[in-house]
Structure formats: structure tokens, C-alpha cells
C-alpha positions in Angstrom: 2.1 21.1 -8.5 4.1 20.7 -5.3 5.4 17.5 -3.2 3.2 16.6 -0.5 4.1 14.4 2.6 1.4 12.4 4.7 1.5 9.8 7.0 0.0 6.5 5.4 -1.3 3.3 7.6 -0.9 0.6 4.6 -1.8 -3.7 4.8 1.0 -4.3 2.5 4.4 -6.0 1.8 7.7 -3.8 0.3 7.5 -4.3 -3.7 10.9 -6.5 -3.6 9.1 -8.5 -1.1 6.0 -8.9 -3.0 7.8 -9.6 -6.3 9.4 -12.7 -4.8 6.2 -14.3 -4.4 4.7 -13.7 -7.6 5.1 -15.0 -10.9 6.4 -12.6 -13.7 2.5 -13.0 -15.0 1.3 -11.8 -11.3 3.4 -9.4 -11.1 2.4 -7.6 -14.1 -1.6 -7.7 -12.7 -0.2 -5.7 -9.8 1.6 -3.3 -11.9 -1.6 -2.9 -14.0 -3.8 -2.8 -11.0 -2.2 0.1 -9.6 -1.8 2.3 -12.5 -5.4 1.7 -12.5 -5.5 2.6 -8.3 -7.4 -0.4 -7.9 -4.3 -1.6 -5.4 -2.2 1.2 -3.5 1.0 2.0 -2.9 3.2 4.0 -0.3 6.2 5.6 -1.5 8.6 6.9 1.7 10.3 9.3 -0.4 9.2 11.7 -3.4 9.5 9.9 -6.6 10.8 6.6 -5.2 11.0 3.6 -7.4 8.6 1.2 -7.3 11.5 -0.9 -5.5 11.7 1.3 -2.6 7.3 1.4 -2.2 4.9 -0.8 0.2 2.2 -2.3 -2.2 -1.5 -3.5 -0.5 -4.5 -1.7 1.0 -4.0 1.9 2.1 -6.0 2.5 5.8 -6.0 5.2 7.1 -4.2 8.7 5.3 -3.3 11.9 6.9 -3.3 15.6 5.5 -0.8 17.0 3.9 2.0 17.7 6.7 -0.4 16.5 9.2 -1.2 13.9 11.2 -4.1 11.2 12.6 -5.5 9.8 15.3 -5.8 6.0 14.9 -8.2 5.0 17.9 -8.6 1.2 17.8 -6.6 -1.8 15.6 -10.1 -3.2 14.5 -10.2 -2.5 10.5 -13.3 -1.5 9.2 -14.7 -4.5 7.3 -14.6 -3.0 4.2 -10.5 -2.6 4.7 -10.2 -6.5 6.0 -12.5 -7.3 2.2 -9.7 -5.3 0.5 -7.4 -7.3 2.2 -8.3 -10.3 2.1 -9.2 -10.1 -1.4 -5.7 -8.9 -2.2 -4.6 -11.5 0.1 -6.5 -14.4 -2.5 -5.9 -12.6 -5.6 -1.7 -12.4 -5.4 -1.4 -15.5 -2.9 0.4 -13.5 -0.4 0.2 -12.5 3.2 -0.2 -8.6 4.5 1.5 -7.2 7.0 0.6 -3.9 8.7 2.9 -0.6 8.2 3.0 2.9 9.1 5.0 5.1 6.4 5.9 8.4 5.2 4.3 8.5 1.9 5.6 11.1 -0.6 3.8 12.5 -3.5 
């Protein structure tokens, strides 16, 4: 088992940022949900805490050590229903990032 590096596209807020919106009850459905990987997370360095990750809907992932071409903003509608049911479910508002994600 090595550490991998991609490039991650992710609808998401930082965790610290997320956590001030939610209620200690909310916050714990998030935690559940992704140990479950029913929400994602991007992590910019190897085994960052949860402190330092953006937490939402993963896009668009590259390869290990690669790259991807990302031709148009216009999400595929299954990615704006995964939004905007995260959106509803937590109360909050995405935002769009592009991150290093470490694994």
C-alpha cells in the first residue's frame, strides 16, 4: 500500500467551514455519512485531519500522478442531484474547488 496523489474537482466547503454551520447532531451525520462514502472528501495532504479536508460532492478525479481535462463548467445532472441534495440535507451552500487530494 503506497500514497497516491490525484487532482480532485470537489462541490464542497473546508470541514472547519462546514462545522460552523452545523449543529453538533449534523455534524455527526456528516461524519457517519462519510465513513459510509456516501459524502466525499478531499484531503490536500497524506493523512490530513479531517480539519485540514474539503467535504461535498467529488466531480471529476484524475489518476494517480496524472491529470484531466475538464471541457465545460456544466455538471452532469446527476452531480448538481448530489449537490443539491447535500445542499438540503446539511443546510449549507457549495462552493466549487480544485485540490490535491492525498491518499
Amino acid at each position: 500500500m503506497g500514497i497516491s496523489y490525484n487532482a480532485a474537482l470537489i462541490a464542497g466547503l473546508p470541514y472547519t467551514e462546514l462545522a460552523e454551520g452545523l449543529s453538533e447532531e449534523a455534524l455527526e451525520a456528516v461524519e457517519e455519512a462519510i465513513a459510509y462514502d456516501e459524502v466525499d472528501y478531499v484531503s490536500p495532504y497524506y493523512d490530513s485531519d479531517r480539519e485540514n479536508q474539503l467535504i461535498g460532492v467529488r466531480i471529476e478525479m484524475a489518476g494517480d500522478y496524472s491529470y484531466t481535462e475538464i471541457q465545460d463548467v456544466d455538471l452532469p445532472p446527476e452531480k448538481e442531484q448530489e449537490i443539491a441534495a447535500f445542499e438540503q440535507r446539511y443546510g449549507v451552500k457549495l462552493k466549487l474547488f480544485l485540490s490535491l487530494h492525498s491518499s
